[in-house]
N, CA, C and O of each residue as an XYZ file, in Angstrom:
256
protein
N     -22.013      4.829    -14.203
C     -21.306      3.624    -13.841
C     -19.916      4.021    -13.325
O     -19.474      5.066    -13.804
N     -19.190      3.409    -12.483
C     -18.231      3.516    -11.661
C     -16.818      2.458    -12.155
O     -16.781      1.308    -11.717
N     -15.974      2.849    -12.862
C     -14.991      2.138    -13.299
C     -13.988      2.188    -12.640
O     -13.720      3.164    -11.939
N     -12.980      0.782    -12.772
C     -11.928      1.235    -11.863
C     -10.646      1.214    -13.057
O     -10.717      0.438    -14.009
N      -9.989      1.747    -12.957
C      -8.556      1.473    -14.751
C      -7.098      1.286    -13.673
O      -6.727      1.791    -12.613
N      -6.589      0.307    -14.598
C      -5.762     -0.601    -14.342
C      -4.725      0.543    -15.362
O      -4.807      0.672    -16.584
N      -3.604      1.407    -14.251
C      -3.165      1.957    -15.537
C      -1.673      1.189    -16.335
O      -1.132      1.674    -17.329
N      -1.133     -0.288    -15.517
C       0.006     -0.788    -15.641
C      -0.662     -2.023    -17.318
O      -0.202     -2.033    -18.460
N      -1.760     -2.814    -16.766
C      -2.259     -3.420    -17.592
C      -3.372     -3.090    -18.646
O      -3.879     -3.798    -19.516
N      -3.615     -1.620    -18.241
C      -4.040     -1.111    -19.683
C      -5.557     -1.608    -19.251
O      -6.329     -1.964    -20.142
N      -5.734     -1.615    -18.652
C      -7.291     -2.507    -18.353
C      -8.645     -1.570    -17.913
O      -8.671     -0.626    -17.123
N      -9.685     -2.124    -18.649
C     -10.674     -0.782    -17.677
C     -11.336     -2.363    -16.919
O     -11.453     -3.500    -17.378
N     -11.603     -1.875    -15.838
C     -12.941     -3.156    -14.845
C     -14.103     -1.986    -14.372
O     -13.895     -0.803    -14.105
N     -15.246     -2.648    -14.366
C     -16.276     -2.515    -14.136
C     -16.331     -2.344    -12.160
O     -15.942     -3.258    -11.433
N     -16.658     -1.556    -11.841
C     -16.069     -1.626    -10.021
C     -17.008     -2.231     -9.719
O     -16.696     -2.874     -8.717
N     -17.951     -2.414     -9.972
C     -18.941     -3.690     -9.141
C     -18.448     -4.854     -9.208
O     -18.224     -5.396     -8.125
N     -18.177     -5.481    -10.251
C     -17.819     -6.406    -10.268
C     -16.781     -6.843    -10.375
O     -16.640     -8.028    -10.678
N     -15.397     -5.759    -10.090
C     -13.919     -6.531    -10.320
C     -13.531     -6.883     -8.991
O     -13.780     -6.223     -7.982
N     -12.797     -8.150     -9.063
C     -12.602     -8.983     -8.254
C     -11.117     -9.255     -8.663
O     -10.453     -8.585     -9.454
N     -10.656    -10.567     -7.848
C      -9.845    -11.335     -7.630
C      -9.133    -11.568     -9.172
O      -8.105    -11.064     -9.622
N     -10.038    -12.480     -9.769
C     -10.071    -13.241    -10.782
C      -9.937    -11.925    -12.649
O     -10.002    -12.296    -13.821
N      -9.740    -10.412    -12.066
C      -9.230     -9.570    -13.120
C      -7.711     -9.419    -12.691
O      -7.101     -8.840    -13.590
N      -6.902     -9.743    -11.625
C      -5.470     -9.727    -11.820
C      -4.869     -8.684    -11.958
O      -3.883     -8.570    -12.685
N      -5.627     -7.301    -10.940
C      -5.335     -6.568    -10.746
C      -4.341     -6.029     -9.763
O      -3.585     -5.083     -9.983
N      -4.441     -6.915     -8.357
C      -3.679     -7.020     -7.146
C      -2.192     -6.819     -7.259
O      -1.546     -6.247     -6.381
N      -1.623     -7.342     -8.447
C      -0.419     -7.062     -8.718
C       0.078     -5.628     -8.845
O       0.971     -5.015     -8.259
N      -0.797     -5.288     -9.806
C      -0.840     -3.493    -10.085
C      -0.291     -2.703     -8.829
O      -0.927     -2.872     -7.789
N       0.846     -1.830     -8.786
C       0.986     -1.130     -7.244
C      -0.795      0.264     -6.834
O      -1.730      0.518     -7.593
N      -0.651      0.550     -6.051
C      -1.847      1.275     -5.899
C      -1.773      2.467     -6.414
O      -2.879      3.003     -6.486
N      -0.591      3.324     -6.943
C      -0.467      4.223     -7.179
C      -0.429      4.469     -8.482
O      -0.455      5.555     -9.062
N      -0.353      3.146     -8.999
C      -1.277      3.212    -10.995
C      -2.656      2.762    -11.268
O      -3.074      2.358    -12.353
N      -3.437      2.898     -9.964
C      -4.662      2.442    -10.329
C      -5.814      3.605     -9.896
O      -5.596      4.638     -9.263
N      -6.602      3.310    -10.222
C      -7.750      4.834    -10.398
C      -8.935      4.569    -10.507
O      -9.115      3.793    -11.445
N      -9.980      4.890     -9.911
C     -11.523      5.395    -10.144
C     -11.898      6.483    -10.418
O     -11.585      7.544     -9.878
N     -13.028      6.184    -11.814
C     -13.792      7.234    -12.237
C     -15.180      6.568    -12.577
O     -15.276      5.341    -12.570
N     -16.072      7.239    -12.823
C     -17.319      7.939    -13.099
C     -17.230      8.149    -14.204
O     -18.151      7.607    -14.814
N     -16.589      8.665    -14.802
C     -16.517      9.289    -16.054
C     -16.233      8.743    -17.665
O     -15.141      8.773    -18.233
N     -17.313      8.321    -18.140
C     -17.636      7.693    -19.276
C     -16.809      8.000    -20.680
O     -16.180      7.193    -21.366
N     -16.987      9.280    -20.870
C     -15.909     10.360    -21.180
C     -14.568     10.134    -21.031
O     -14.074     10.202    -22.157
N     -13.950      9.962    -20.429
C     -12.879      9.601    -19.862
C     -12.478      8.104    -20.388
O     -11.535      7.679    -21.055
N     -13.315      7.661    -19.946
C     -13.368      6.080    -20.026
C     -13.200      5.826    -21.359
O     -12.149      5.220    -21.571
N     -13.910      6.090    -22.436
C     -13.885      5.920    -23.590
C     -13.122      6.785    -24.378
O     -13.358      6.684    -25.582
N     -11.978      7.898    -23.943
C     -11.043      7.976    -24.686
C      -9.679      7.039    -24.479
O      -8.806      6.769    -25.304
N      -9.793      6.679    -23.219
C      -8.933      5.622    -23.055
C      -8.902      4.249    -24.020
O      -8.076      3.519    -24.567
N      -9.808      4.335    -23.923
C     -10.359      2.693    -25.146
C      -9.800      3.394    -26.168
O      -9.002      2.608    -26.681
N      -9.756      4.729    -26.928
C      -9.521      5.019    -28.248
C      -8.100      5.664    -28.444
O      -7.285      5.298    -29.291
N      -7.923      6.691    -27.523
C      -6.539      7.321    -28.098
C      -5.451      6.597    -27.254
O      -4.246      6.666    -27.496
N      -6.142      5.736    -26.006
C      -4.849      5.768    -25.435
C      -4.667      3.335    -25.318
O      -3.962      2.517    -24.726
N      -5.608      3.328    -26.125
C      -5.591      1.505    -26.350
C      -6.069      0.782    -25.325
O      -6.159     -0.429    -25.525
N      -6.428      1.240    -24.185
C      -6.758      0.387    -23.139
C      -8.058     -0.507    -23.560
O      -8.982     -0.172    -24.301
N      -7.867     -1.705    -22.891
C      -9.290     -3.054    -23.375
C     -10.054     -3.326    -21.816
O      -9.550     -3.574    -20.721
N     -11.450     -3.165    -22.233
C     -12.342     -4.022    -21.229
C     -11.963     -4.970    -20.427
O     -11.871     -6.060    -20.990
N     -11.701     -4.960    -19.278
C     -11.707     -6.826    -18.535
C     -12.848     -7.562    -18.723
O     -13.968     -7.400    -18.240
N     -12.398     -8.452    -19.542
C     -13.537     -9.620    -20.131
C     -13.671    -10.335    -18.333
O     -14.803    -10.775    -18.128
N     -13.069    -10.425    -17.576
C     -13.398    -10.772    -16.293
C     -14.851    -10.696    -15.141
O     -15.509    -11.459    -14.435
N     -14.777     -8.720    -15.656
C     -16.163     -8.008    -14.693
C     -16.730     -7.166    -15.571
O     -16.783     -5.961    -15.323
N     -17.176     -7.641    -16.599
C     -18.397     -7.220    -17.351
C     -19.675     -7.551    -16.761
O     -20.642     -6.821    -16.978
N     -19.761     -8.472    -16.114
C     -21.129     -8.831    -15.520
C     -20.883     -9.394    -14.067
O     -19.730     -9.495    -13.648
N     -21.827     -9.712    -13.399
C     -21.811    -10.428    -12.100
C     -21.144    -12.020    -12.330
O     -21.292    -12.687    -13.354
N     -20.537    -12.351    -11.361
C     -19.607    -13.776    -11.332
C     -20.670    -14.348    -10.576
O     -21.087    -13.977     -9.479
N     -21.200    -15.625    -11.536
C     -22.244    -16.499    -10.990
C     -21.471    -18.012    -10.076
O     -20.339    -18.458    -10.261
N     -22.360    -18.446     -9.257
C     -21.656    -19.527     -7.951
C     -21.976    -20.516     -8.608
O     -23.076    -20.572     -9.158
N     -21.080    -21.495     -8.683
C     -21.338    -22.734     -8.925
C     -22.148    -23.503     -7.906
O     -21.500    -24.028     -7.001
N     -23.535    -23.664     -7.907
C     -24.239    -24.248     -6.962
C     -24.507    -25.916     -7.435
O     -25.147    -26.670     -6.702
C-alpha cells in the first residue's frame, strides 16, 4: 500500500484515497512524503505519534 504522511499535521493518508476533504493542501510540499513502506509507516504511529486520517481510510462514496 502506498501512503502519503503529512509531516506538519502528524497525519498518515492512505494515497488512493486522500483528497481534498484530509486538509492537507495547507501543508507546504516540502513536509510532505510518500512511502510504500509499512515499516516505516508504523513506527511513525508508535515512536513518533502520528494518527491515521479518519478522512481516506476507504473510498469517498457520491451522494446519488
Amino acid at each position: 500500500m502506498d501512503y502519503f504522511i503529512d509531516h506538519v499535521q502528524k497525519k498518515i493518508h492512505r494515497k488512493l484515497y486522500a483528497g481534498d476533504r484530509c486538509g492537507f493542501l495547507k501543508t507546504p510540499v516540502e513536509q510532505r512524503e510518500f512511502t510504500a513502506s509499512s515499516s516505516y509507516v508504523n513506527s511513525l504511529r508508535g515512536e513518533q505519534r502520528y494518527s491515521e486520517c479518519p478522512h481516506c481510510q476507504s473510498p469517498p462514496f457520491l451522494n446519488t
